[in-house]
N, C-alpha and C positions, 0 to 999 in steps of 0.2 A: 305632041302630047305634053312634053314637057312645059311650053307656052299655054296650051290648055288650064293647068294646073297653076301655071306662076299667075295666070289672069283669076283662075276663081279662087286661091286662095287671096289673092289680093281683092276682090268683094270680098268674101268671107268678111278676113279679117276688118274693111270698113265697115261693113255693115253691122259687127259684131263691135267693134270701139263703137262706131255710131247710138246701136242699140243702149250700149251700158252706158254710156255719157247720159244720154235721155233716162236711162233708168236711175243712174248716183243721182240726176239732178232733182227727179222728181220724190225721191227717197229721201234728198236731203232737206229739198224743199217743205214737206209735210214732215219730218222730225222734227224740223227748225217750228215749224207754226205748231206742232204737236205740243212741242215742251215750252212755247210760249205763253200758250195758253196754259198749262201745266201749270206752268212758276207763278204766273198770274194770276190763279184760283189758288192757290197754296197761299200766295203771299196775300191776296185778297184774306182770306178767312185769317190769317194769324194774327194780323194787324184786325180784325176784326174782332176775333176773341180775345186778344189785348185788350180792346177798349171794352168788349163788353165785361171780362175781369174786373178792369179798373172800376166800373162804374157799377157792376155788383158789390165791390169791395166798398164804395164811396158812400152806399145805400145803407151798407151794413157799417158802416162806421159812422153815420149819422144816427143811427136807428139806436145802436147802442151809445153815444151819447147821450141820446133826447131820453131812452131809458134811464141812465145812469141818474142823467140830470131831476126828471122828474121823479124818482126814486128816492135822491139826495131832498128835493124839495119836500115831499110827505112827511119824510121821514123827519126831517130839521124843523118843520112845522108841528109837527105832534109832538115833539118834544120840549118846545117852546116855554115855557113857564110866565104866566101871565102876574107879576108881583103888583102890578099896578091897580 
């Protein structure tokens, strides 16, 4: 009885280290590609909305120049005085 017992807990406990080795691995397996692809779409978009920032920001800083600019021009032209 007692040999009984020393054999099937010994499967037991193989089959159950077995089991959970295959389960950590596959667990860890798809975490690991889970949060790669994760980090990868995070950092994808932030480096994305970075540039598109900067290049909204470039749009608008040109836009109010070319304003500014032709503003200054009307303006320095109407005021002009023709003594000639």
């Amino acid at each position: 009885m007692v040999a009984f017992f020393r054999v099937a807990f010994f499967f037991a406990a193989f089959f159950l280290v077995a089991f959970f080795r295959v389960a950590f691995f596959f667990a860890a397996f798809f975490l690991v590609a889970f949060f790669r692809v994760a980090f990868f779409f995070v950092a994808f978009f932030l480096v994305a909305f970075f540039f598109a920032t900067r290049l909204v920001a470039f749009f608008f800083d040109a836009a109010r120049f070319f304003v500014a600019f032709f503003f200054a021009a009307i303006l320095s032209s109407s005021a002009r005085v023709d003594v000639g």
